[in-house]
Backbone bond lengths (Angstrom), bond angles and torsions (degrees), N, CA, C in turn:
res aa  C-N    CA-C-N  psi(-1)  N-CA   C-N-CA  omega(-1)  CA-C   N-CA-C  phi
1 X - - - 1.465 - - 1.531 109.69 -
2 X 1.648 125.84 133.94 1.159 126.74 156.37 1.140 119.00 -84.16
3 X 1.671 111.62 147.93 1.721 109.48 -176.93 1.548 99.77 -121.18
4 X 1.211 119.85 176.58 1.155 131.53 -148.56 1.257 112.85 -155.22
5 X 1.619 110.93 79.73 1.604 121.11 -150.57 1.653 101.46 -48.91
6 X 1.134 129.65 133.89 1.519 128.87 141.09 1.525 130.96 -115.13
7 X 1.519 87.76 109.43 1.663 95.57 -179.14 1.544 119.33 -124.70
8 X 1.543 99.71 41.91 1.367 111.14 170.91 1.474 118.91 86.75
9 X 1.370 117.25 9.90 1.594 129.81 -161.20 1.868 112.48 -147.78
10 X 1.008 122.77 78.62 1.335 108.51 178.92 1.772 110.00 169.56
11 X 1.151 114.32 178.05 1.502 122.56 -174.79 1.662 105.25 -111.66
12 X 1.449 114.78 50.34 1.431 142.42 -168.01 1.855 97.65 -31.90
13 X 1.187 104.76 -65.35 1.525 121.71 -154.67 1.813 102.97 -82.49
14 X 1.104 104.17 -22.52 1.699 101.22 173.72 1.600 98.13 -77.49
15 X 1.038 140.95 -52.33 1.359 155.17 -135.35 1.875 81.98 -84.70
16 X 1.276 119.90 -65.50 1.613 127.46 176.80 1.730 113.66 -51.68
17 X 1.267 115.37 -33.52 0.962 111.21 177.94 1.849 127.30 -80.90
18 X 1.161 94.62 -30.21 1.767 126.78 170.86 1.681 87.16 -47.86
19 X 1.316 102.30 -81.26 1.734 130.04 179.64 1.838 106.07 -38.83
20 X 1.440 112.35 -26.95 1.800 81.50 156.18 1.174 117.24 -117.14
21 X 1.564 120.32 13.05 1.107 103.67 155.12 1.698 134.95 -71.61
22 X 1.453 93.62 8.97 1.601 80.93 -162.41 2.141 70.96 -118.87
23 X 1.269 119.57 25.80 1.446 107.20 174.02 1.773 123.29 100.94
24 X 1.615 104.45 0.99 1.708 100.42 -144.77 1.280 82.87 -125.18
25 X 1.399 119.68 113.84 1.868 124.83 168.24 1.673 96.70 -71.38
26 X 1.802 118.69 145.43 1.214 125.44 -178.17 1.709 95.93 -155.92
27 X 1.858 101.86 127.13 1.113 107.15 167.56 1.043 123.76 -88.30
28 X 1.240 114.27 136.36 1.935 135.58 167.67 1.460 102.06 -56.12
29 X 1.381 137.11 111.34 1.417 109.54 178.85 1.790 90.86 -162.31
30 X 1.699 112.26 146.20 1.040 112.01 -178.40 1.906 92.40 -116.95
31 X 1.080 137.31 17.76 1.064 146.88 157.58 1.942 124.58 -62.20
32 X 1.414 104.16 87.42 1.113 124.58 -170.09 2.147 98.12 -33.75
33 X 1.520 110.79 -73.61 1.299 94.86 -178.86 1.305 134.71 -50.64
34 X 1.514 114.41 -26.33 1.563 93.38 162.52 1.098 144.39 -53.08
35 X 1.521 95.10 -48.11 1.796 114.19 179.49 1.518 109.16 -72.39
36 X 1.367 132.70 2.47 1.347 142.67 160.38 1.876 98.08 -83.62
37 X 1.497 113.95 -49.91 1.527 87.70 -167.05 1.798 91.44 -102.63
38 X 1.264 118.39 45.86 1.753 109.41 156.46 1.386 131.17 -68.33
39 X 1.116 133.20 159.91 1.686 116.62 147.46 0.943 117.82 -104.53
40 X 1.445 131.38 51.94 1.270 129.88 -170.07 1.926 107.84 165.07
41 X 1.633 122.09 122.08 1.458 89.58 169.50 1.279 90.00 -127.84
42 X 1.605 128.97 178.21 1.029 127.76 161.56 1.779 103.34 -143.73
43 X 1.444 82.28 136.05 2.034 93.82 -177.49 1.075 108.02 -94.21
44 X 1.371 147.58 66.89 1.269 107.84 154.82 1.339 158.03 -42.23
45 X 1.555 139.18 -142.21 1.518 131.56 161.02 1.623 109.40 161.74
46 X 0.978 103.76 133.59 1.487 129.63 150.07 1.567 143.99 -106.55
47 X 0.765 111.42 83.39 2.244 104.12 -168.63 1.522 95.92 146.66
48 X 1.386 106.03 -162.72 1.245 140.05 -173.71 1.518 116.19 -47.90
49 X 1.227 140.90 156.82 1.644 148.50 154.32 1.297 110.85 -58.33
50 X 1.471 110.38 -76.46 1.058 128.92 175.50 1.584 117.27 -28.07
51 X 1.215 113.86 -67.05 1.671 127.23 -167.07 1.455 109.04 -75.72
52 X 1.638 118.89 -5.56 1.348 108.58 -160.48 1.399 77.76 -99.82
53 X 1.261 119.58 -43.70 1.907 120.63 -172.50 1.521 106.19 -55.93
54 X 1.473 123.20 -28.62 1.222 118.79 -173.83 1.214 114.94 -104.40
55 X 1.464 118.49 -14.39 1.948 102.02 148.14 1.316 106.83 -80.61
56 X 1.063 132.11 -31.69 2.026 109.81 169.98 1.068 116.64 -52.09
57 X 1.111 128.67 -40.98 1.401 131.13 -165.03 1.516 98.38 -84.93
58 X 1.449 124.77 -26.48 1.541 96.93 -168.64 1.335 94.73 -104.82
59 X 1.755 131.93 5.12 1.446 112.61 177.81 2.523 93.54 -91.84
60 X 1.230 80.52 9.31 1.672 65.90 -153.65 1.405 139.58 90.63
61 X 1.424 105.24 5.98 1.531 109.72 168.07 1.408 130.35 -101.15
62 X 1.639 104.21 -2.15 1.492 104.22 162.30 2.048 110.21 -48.91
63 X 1.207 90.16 -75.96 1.781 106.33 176.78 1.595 100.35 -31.64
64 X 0.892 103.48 -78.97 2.183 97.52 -169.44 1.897 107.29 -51.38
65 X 1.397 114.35 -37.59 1.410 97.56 174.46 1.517 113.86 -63.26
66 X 1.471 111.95 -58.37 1.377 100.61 150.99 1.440 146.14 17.46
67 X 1.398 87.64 -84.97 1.860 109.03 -167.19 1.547 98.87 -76.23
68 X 1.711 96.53 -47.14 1.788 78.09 -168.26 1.845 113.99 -81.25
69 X 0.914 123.19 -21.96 1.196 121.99 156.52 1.642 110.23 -36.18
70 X 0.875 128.01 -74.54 1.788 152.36 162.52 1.327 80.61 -18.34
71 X 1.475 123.73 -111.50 1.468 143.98 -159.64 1.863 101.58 -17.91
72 X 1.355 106.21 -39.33 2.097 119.27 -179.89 1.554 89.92 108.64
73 X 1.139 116.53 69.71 1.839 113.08 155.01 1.954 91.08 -116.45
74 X 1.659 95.19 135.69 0.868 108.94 -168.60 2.490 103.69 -50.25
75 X 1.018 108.41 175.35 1.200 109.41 -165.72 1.615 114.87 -144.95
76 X 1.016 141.84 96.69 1.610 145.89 161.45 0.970 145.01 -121.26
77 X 2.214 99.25 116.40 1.775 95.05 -158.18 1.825 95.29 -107.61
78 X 0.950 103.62 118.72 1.271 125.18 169.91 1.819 118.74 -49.96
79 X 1.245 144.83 127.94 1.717 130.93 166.35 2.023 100.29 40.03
80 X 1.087 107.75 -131.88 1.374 132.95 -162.24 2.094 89.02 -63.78
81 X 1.017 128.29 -8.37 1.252 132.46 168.16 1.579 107.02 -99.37
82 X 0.542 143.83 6.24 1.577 144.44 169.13 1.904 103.56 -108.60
83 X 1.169 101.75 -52.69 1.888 99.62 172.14 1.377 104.13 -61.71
84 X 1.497 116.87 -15.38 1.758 100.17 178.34 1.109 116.85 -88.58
85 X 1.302 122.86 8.86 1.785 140.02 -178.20 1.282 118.13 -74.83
86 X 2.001 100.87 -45.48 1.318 102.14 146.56 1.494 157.79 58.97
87 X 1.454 136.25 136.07 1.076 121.47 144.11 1.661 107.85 -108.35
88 X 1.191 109.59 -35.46 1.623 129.25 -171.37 1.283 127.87 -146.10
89 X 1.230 135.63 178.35 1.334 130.41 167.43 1.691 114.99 -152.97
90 X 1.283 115.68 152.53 2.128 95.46 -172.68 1.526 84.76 -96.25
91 X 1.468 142.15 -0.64 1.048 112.45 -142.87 1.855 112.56 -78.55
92 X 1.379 135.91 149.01 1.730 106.02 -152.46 1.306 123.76 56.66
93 X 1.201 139.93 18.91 1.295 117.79 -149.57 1.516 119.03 99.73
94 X 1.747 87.45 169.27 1.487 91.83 179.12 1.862 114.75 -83.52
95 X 1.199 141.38 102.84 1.043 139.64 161.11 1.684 134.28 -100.18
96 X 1.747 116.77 119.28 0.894 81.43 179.06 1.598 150.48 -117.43
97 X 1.258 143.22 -170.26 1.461 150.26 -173.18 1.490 125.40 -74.46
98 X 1.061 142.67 149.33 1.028 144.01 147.40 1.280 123.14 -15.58
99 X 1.063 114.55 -38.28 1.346 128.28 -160.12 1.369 128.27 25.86
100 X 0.983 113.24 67.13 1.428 128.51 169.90 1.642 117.55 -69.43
101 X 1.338 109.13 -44.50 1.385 145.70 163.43 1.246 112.36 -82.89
102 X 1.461 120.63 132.08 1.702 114.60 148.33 1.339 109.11 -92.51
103 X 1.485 102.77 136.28 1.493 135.00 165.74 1.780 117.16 162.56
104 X 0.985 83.97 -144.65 1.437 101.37 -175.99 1.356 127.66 -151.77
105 X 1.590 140.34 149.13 1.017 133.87 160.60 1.265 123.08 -95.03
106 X 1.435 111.25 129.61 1.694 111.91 -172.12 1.908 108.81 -108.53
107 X 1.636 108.77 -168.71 1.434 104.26 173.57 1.578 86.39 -115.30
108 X 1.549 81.76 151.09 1.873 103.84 163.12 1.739 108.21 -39.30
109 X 0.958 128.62 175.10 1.800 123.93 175.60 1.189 98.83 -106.47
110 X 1.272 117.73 148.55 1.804 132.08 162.83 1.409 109.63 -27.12
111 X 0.904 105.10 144.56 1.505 110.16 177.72 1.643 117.55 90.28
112 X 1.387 124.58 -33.94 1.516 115.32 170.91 1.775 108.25 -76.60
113 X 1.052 85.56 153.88 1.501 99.12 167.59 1.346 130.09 -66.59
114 X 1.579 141.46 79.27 1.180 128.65 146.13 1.511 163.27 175.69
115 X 1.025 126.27 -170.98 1.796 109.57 87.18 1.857 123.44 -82.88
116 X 1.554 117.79 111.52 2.016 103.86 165.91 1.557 96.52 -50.51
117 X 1.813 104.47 112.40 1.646 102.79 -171.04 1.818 81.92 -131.49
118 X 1.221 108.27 137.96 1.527 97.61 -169.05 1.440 111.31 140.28
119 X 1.187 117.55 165.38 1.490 132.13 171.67 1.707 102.72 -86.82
120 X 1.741 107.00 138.59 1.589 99.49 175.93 1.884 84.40 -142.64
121 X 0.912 98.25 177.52 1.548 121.51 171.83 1.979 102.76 -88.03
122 X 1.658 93.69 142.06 1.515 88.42 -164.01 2.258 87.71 -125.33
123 X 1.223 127.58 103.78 1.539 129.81 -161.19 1.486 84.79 -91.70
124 X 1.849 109.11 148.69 0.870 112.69 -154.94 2.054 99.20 -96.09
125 X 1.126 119.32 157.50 1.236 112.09 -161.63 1.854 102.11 -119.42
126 X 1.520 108.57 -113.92 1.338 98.19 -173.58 1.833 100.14 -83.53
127 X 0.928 126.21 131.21 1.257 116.11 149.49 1.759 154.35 8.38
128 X 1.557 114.67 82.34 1.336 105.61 -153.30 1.497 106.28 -146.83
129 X 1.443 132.77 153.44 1.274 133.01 -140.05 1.566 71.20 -97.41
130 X 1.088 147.44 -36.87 1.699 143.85 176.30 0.998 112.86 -23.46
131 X 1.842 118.19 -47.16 1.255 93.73 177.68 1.671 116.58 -135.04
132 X 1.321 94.70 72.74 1.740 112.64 -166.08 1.861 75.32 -81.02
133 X 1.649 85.51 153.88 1.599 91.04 174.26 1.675 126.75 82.69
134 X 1.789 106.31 -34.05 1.155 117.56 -156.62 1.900 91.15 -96.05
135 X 1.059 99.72 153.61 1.729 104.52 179.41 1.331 111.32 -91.32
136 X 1.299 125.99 150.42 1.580 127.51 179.82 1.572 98.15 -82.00
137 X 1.111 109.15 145.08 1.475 121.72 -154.08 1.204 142.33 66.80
138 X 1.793 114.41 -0.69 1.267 127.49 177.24 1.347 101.94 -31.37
139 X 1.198 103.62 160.55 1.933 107.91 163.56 1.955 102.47 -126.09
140 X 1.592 75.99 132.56 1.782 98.04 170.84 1.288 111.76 -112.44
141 X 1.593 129.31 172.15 1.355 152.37 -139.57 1.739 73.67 -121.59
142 X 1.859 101.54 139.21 1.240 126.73 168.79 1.661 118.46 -133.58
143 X 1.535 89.12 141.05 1.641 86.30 166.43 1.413 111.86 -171.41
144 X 1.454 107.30 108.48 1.415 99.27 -156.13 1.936 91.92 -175.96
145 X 1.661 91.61 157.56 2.202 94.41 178.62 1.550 79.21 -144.88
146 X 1.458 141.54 41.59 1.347 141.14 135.34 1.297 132.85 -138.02
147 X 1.237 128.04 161.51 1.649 121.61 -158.10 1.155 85.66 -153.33
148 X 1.695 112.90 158.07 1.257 120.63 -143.81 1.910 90.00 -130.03
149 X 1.580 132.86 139.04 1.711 110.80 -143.24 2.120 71.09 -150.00
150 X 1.215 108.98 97.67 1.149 132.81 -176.15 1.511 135.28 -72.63
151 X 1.370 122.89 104.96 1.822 107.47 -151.07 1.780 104.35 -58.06
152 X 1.622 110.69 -31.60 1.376 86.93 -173.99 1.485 82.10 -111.22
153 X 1.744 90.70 151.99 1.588 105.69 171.20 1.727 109.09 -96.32
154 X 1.642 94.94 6.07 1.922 80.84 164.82 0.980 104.23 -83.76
155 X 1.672 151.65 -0.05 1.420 135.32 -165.42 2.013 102.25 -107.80
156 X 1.256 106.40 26.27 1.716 109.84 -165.04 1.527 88.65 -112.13
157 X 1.240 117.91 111.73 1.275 116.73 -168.82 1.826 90.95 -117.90
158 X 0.777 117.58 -5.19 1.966 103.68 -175.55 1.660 87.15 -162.88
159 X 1.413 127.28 149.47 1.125 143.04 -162.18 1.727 112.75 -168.65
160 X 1.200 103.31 133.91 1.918 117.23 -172.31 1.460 103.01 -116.97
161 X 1.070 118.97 165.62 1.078 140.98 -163.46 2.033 106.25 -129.80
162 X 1.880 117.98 110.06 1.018 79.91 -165.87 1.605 67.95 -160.93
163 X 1.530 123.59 88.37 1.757 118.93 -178.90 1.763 89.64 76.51
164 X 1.078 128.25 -30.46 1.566 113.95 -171.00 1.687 98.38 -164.29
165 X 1.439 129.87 171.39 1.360 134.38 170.08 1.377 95.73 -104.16
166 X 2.184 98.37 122.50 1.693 91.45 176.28 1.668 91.86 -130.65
167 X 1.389 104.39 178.54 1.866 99.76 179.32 1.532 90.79 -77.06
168 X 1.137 99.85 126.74 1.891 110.40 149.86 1.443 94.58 -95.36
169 X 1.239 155.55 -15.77 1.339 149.46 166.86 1.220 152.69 -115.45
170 X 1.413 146.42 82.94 1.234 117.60 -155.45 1.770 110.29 -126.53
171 X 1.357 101.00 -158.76 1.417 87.18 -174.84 2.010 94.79 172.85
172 X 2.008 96.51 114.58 1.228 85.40 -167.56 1.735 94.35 -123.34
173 X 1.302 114.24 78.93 1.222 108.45 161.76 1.488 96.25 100.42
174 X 1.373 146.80 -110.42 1.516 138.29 -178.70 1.226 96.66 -104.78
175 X 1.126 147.39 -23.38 1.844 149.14 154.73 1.778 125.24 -53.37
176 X 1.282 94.41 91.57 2.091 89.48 177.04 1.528 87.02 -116.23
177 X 1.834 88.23 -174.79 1.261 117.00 -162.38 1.406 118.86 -171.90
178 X 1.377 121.52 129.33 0.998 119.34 -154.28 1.638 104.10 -123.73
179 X 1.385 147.45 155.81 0.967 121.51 -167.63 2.103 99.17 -123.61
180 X 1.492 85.96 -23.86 1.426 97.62 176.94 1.462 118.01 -80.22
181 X 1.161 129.54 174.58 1.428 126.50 -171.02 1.506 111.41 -95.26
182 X 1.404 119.99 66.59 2.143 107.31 178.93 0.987 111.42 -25.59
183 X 1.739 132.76 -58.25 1.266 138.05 -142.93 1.637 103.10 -74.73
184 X 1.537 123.59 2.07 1.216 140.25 -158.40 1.681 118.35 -136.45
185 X 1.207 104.34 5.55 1.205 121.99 -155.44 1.610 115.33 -122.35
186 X 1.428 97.06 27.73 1.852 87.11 -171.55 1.198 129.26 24.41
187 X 1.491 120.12 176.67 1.060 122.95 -162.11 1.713 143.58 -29.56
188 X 1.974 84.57 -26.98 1.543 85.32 164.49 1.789 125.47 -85.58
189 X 1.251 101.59 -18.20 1.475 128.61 172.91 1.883 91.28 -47.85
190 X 1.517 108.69 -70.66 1.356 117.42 -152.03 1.678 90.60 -75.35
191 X 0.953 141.01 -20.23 1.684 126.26 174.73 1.272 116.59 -76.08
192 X 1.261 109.33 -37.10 1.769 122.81 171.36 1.731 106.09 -64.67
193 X 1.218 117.95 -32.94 1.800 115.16 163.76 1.462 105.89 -63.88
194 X 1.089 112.92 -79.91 1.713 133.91 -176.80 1.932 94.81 -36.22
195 X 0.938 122.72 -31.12 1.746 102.84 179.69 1.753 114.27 -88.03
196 X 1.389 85.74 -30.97 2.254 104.84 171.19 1.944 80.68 -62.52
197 X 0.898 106.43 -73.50 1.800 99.57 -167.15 1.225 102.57 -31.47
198 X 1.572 127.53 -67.58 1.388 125.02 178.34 1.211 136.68 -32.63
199 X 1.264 123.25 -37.74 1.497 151.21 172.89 1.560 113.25 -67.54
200 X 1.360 102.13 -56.38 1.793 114.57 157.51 1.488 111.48 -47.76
């Protein structure tokens, strides 16, 4: 079973619904033991850095995403769930990440527009079963005014172009991350789920 962290922040029911279209039932659940005995979790997010780290932490699901990530259950942070993978973020301040990932999350620079809210082209980077199937240059669904700037650039597996080239993708071992929205993303959206299912 895949679970489907809820910690008060995210587009829960699009993300589940994406997920049977491609065949794969996934529970919504903010229940620490499930998402310990999943084969599969996926984080999404919507909002802030700051506030998403501090309802994990105060429901108790920072620690279990954590561990089972650690243990090798596959791992997927969706938009504002993929920057929580993390080491840090400036956004508000310095807050910090999970760190599952080394890096950091930065802001777009003065002068671009936003939120990057929109469809962009996503070029394919290091090598990753994420996006078997998927075409280099596909275009995914965006929505987002932070980007996530990665210590190693072997873990940048798909990358956009948007005022600068940043990872929209990475993937460090059983932990990816996506920065664009799959569940929003037509058909290439739904193949990039359906291969995370595979892996699960």
């Amino acid at each position: 079973m895949l679970v489907i962290v809820d910690y008060g922040l995210g587009n829960l029911r699009s993300v589940q619904c994406a997920l049977r279209r491609v065949g794969q039932e996934a529970l919504i659940t903010s229940d620490a033991e499930k998402i310990a005995t999943a084969d599969g979790i996926i984080l999404p997010g919507v909002g802030a850095f700051w506030r998403a780290m501090e309802n994990l932490r105060e429901a108790g699901l920072a620690k279990v995403v954590l561990e089972t990530a650690r243990n090798g259950k596959p791992l997927l942070g969706i938009c504002l769930g993929m920057q929580l993978l993390f080491t840090e973020s400036d956004e508000h301040g310095r807050h910090e990440g999970l760190g599952l990932i080394p890096g950091k999350v930065r802001r777009f620079a003065p002068g671009l527009k936003v939120p990057h809210m929109g469809w962009n082209e996503v070029k394919h980077g290091t090598p990753s079963p994420l996006f078997k199937d998927v075409a280099d240059g596909a275009f995914f669904y965006f929505a987002h005014s932070y980007y996530v700037d990665p210590d190693d650039s072997a873990t940048v597996i798909g990358a956009t172009d948007y005022g600068l080239t940043f990872s929209s993708a990475v993937q460090a071992g059983n932990v990816f991350g996506v920065q664009f929205h799959p569940e929003r993303s037509g058909p290439a959206g739904l193949a990039m789920l359906e291969n995370f299912c595979r892996l699960c």
